[in-house]
Biotite code that builds the C-alpha atoms (Angstrom):
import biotite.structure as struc

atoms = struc.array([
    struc.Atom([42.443, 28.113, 90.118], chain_id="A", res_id=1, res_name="UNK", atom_name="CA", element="C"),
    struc.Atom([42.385, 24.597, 88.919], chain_id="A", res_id=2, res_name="UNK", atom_name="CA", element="C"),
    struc.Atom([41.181, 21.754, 90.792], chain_id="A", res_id=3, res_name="UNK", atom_name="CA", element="C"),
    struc.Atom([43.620, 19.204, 92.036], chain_id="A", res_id=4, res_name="UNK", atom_name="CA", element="C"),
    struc.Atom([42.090, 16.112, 90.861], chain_id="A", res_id=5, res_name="UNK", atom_name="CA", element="C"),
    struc.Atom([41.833, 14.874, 87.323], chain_id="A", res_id=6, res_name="UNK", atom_name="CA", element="C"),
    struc.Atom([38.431, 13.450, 86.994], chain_id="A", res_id=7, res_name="UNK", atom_name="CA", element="C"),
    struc.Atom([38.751, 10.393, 84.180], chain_id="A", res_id=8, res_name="UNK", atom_name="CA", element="C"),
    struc.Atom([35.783, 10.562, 81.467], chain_id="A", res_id=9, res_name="UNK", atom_name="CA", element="C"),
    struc.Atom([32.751, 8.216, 82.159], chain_id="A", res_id=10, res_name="UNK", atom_name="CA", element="C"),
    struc.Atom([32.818, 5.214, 80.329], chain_id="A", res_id=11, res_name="UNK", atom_name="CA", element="C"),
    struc.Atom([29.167, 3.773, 78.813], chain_id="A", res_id=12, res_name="UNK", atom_name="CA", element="C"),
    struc.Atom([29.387, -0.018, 79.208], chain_id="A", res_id=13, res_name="UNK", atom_name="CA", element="C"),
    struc.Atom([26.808, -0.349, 76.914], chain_id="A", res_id=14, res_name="UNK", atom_name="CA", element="C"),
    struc.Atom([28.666, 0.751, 74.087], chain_id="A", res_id=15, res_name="UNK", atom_name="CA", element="C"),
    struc.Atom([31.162, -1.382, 71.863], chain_id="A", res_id=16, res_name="UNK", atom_name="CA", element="C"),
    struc.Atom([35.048, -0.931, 71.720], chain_id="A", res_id=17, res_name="UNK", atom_name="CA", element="C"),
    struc.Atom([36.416, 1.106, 69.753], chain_id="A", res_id=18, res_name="UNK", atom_name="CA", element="C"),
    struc.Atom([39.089, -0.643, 67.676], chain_id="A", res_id=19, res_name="UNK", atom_name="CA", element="C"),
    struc.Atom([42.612, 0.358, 67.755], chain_id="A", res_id=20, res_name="UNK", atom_name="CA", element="C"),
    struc.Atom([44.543, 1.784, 65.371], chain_id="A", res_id=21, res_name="UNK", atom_name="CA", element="C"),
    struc.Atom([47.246, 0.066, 63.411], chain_id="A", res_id=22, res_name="UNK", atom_name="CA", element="C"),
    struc.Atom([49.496, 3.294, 63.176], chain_id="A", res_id=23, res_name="UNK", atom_name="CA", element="C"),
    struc.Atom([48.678, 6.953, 62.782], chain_id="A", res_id=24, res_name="UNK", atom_name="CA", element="C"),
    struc.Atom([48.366, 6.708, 59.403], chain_id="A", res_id=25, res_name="UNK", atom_name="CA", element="C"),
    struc.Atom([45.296, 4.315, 59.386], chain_id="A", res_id=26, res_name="UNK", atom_name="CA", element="C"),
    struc.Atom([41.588, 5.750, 59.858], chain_id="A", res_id=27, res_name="UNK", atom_name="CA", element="C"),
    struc.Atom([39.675, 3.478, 61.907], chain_id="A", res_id=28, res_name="UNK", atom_name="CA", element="C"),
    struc.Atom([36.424, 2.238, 60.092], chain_id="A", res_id=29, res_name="UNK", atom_name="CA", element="C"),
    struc.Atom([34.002, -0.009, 61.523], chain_id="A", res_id=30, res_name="UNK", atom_name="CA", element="C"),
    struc.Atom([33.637, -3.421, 59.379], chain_id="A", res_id=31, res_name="UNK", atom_name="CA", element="C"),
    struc.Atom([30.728, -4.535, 57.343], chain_id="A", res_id=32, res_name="UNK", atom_name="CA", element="C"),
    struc.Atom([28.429, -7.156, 58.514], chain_id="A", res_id=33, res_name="UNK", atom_name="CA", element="C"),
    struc.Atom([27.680, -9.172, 55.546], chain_id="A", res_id=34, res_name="UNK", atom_name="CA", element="C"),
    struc.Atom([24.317, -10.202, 54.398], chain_id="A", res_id=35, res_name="UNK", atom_name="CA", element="C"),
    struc.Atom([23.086, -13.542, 56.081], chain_id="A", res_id=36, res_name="UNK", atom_name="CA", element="C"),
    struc.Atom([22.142, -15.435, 52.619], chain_id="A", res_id=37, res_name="UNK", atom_name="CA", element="C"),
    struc.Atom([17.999, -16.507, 53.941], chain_id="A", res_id=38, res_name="UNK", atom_name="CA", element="C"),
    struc.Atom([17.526, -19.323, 51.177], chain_id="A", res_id=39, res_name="UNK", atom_name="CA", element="C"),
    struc.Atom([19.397, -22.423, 51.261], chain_id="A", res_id=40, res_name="UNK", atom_name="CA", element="C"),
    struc.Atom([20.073, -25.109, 48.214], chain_id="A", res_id=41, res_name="UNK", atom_name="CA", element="C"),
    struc.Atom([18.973, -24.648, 44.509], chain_id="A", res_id=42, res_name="UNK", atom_name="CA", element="C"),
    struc.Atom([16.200, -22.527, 43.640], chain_id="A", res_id=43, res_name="UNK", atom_name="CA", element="C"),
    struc.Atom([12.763, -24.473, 42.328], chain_id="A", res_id=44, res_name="UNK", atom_name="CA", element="C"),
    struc.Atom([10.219, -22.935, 39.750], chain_id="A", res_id=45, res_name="UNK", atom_name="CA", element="C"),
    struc.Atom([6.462, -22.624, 40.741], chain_id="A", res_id=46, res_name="UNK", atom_name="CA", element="C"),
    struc.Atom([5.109, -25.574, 39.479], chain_id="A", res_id=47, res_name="UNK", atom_name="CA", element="C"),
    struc.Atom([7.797, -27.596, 41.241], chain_id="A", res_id=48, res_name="UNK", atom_name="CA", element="C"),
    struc.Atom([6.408, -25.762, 44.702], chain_id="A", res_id=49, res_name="UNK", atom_name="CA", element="C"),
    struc.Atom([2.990, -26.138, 43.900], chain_id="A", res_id=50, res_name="UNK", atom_name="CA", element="C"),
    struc.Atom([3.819, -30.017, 42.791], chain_id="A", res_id=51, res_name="UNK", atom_name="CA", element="C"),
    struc.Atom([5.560, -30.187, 46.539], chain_id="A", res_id=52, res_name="UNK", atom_name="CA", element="C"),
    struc.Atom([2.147, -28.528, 48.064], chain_id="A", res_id=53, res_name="UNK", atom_name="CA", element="C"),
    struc.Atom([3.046, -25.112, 48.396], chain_id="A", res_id=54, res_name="UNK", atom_name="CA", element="C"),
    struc.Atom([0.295, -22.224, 47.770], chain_id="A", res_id=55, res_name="UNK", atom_name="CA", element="C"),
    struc.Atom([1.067, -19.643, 45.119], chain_id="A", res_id=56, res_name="UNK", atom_name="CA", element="C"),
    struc.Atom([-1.278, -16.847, 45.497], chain_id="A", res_id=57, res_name="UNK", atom_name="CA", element="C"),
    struc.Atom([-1.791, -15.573, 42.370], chain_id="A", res_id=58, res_name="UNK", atom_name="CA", element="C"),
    struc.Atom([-1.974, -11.686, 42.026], chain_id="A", res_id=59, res_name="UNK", atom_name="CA", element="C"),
    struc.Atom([-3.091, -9.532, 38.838], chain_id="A", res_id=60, res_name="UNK", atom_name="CA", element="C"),
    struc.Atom([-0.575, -6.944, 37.124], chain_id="A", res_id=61, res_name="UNK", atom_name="CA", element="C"),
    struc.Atom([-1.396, -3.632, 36.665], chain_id="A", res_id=62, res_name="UNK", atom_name="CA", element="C"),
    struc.Atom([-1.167, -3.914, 32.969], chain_id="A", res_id=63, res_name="UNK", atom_name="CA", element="C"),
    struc.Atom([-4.124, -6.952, 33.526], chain_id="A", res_id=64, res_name="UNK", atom_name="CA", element="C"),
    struc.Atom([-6.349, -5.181, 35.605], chain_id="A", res_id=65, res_name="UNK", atom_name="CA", element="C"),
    struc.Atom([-6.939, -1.916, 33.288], chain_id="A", res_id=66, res_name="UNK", atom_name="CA", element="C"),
    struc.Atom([-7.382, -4.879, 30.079], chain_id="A", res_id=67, res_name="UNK", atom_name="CA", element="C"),
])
């Protein structure tokens, strides 16, 4: 025999909303996050960094280490 009460699912408050469907017809898919862009401005050659005071560690190539 069946219980009586109904017990509603558990709900984890840690996890997002789902979103809600437009119509039946629609799949729900979750949205992209686009890519934060890191560097900001035009981008300057080496000698203009190393003319600003950067340091450019300088590392061999393969095809320079074997020579």
């Amino acid at each position: 025999m069946k219980n009586g009460k109904a017990l509603a699912p558990t709900i984890n408050p840690q996890r997002a909303p789902r979103e809600r469907r437009m119509d039946h017809n629609t799949v729900s898919r979750p949205k992209r996050v686009k890519a934060a862009r890191s560097a900001t401005g035009p981008a300057m050659t080496v000698d203009e960094f190393v003319a600003k005071g950067g340091v450019v560690q300088r590392l061999t190539a393969s095809w320079e280490q074997a020579a």
